[in-house]
C-alpha positions in Angstrom: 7.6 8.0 -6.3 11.3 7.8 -7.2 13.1 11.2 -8.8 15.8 10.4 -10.8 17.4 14.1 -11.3 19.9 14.4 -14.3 21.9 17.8 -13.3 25.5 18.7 -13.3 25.7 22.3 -12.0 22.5 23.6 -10.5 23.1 22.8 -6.8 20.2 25.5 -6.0 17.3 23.4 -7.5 19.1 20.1 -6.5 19.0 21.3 -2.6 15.2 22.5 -3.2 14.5 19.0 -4.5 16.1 17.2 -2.1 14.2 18.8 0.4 10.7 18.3 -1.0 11.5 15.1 -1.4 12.7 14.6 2.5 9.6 16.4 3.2 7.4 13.8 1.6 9.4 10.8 2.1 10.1 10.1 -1.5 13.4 8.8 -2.8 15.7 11.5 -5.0 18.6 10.2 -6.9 21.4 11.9 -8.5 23.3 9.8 -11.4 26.0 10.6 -13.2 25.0 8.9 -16.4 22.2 7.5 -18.3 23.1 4.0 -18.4 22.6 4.2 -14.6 19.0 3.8 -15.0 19.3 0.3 -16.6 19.7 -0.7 -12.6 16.5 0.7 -11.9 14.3 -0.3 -15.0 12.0 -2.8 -13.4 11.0 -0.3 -10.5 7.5 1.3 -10.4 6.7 4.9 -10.0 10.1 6.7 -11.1 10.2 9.9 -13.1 13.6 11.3 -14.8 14.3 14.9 -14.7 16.9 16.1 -16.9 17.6 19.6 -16.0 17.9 21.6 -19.8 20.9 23.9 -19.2 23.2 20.6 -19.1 22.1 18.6 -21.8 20.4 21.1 -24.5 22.8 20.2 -26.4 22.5 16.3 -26.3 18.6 16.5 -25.8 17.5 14.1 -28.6 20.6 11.6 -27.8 19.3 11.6 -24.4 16.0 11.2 -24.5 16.5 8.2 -26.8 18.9 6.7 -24.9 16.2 7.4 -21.6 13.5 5.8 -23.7 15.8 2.8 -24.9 16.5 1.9 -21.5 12.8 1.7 -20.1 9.7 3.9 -20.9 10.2 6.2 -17.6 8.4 9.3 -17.8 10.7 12.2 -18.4 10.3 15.6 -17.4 12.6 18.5 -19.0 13.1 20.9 -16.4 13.9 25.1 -17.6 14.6 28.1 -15.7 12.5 30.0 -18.5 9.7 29.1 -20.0 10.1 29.0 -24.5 7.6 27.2 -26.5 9.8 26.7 -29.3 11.9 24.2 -26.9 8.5 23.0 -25.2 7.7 22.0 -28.4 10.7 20.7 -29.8 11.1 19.0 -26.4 7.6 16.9 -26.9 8.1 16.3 -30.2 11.5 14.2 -29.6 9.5 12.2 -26.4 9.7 14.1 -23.5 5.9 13.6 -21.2 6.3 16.9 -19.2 8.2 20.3 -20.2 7.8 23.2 -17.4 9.9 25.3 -15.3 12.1 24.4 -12.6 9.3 26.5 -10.3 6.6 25.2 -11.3 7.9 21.4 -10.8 8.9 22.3 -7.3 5.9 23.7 -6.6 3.5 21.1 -8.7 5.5 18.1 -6.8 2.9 16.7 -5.6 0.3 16.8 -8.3 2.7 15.6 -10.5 3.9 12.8 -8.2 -0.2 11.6 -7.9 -0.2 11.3 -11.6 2.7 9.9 -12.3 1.5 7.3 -9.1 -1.7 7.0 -10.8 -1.3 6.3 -14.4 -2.5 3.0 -15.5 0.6 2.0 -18.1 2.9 3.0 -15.6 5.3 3.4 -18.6 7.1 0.7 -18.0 
């Protein structure tokens, strides 16, 4: 699988990321944009994490853009927990809301599905 990680200041999860990924010999990239992914949109297996504190603002903008671009799977990624964004968050098109924890710690459950699914959203 192929972690496209959307995050402009937490260097803490970024570092933790990185190194699951190293660990399991997936691929982690870090773009500065959205219309990055438009050079990736014919690859298998990729997720997009956007990480909430830096685009809460812009959440429905991005996740349309995302969605425009190709039909990755998207995971919104919070320190905390709220199910009034969880649900918002869903509602607009986002596949998987959790916390940054329990992503890090879920990587590889997550990865099988995402490696598993049968539309393979693309």
């Amino acid at each position: 699988m192929k972690v496209v990680f959307f995050s402009d200041s937490d260097y803490n999860f970024s570092a933790k990321l990185a190194k699951i990924c190293d660990l399991q010999s997936e691929e982690l990239f870090f773009l500065n944009d959205f219309y990055s992914l438009s050079n990736i949109k014919d690859k298998k297996d990729i997720l997009v994490a956007i990480d909430f504190n830096d685009y809460k603002n812009d959440l429905d903008s991005s996740i349309n853009l995302i969605k425009s671009i190709a039909k990755f799977p998207t995971c919104l990624l919070l320190d905390k927990m709220e199910s009034k964004i969880q649900k918002r968050a869903t509602s607009i098109g986002f596949d998987i809301v959790m916390t940054k924890t329990t992503f890090l710690m879920n990587f590889k459950t997550i990865k099988n599905q995402i490696n598993n699914n049968p539309t393979n959203y693309q």
